[in-house]
DRENLUMLUM-548986 format. One record per residue (C-alpha): residue in three letters; x, y, z. Coordinates in steps of 0.001 Angstrom, whole numbers, padded with zeros to 6 digits, always signed. Layout:
N
ALAXYZ;...
***
This chain:
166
UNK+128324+176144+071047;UNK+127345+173778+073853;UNK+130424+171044+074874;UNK+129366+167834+074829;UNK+128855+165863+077669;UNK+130310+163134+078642;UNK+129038+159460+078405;UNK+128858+158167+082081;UNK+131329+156013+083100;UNK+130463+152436+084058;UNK+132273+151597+087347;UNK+133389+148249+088583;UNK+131141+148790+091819;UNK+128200+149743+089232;UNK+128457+146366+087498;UNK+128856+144373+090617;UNK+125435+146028+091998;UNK+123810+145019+089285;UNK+124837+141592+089394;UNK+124038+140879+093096;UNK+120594+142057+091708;UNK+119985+140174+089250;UNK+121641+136789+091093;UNK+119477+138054+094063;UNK+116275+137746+091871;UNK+117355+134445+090250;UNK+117809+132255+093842;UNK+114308+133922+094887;UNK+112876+132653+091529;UNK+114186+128960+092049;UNK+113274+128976+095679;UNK+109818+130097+095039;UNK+109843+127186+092112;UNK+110969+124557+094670;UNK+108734+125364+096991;UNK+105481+125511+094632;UNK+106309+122073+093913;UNK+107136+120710+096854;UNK+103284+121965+097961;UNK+101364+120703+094384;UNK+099958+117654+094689;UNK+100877+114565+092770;UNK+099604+114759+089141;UNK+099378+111483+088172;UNK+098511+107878+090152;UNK+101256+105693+090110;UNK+101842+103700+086961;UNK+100247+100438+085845;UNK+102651+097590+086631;UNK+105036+099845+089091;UNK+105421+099848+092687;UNK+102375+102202+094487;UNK+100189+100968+092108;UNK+098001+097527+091087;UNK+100728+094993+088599;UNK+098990+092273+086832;UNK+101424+089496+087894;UNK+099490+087034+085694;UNK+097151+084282+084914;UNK+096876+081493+087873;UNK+097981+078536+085861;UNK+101245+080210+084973;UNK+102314+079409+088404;UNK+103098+076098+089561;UNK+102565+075516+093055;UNK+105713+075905+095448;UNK+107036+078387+092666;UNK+108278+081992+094152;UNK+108526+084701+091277;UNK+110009+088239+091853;UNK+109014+091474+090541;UNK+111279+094072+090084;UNK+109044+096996+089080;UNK+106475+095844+091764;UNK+108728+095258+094427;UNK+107650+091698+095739;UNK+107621+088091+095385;UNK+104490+086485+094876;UNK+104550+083038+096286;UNK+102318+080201+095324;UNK+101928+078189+097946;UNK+102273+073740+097540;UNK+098338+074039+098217;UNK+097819+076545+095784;UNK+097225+080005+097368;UNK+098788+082964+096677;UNK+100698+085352+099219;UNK+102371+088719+097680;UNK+105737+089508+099956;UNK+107584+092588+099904;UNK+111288+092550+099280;UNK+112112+094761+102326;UNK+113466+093128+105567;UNK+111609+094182+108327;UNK+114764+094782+110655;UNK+116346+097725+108420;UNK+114558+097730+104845;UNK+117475+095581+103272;UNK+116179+094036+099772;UNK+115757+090450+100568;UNK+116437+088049+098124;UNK+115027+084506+097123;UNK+117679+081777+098139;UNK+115930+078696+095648;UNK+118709+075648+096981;UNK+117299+076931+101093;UNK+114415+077860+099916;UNK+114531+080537+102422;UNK+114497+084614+101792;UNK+118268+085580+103173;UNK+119176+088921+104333;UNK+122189+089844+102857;UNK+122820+092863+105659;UNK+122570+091399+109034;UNK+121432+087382+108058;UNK+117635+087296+109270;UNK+116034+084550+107537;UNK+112252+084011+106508;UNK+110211+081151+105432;UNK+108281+081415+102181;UNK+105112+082463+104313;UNK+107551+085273+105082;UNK+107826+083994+108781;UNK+111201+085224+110594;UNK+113296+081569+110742;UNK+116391+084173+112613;UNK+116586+087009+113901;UNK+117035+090068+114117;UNK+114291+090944+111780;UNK+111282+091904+114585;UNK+108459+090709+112369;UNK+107730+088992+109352;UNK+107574+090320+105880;UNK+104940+092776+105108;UNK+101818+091441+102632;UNK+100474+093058+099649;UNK+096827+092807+099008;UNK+096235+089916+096496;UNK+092839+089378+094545;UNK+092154+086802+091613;UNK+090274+088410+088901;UNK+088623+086501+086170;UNK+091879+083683+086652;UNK+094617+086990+086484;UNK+096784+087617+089827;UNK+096758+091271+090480;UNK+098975+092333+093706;UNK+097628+096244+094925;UNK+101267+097652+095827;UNK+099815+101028+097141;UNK+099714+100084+100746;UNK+102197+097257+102785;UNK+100346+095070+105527;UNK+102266+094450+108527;UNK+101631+091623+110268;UNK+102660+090089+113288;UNK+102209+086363+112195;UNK+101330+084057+109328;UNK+098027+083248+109498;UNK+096165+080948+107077;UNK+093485+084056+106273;UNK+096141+085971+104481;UNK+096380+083314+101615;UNK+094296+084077+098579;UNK+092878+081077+096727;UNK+091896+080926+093392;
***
């Protein structure tokens, strides 16, 4: 009669092999992951109405002339000038990329991070914001305002070309 063998015996340094393995495989997974996506390209174009991407701001005469209205999701102001044209400005100070916001008693955009101050043609009033605020592309389409957020303008100076008239 043949004595049965023994089962073998798991030891501690068996069990801790086999879980550097399998932890071993698991980082290589997710770093393989992270670095698949970080080389896809972008699926999808940016969303209708959301920064990198055209927002319908709306129809002409919903804007008075003088008026300034923000957009959040689009990132600007768009300003309707006392003569009528429009100018799309982007919220970001050109000294550090502060959001800039609308001061309506000035009537002046205010840094809140280091005090530069623009006009509402986006001009630098005070320093030490180095240029004025960049432009979006504006274009009047059948009496809608749509601003093109995809790609800032910089610009050196206002200049009466940059205003789009209805």
């Amino acid at each position: 009669m043949k004595t049965p063998v023994p089962a073998p015996v798991e030891t501690r340094r068996d069990w801790l092999q086999r879980l550097t393995r399998v932890l071993g495989l698991t980082v290589c997974a997710e770093a393989a992951t992270a670095v698949a996506l970080f080389l896809a390209p972008r699926r999808a174009a940016p969303p209708e109405g959301g920064y990198g991407g055209v927002v319908t701001a709306g129809r002409v005469d919903s804007f008075a002339p003088g008026q300034i209205a923000a957009f959040a999701k689009g990132r600007f102001y768009l300003v309707r000038l006392t003569d009528g044209g429009f100018l799309a400005l982007s919220r970001r100070c050109t000294h550090l990329g502060c959001t800039v916001p609308w001061d309506e008693p000035t009537r002046k955009f205010l840094c809140p991070c280091h005090a530069s101050r623009f006009d509402e043609t986006g001009m630098v009033l005070s320093p030490p914001a180095p240029r004025p605020l960049d432009l979006y592309a504006v274009r009047i389409e059948q009496g809608v305002v749509k601003v093109d957020t995809s790609a800032p303008i910089l610009r050196d100076r206002f200049e009466p070309g940059q205003v789009v008239r209805p």
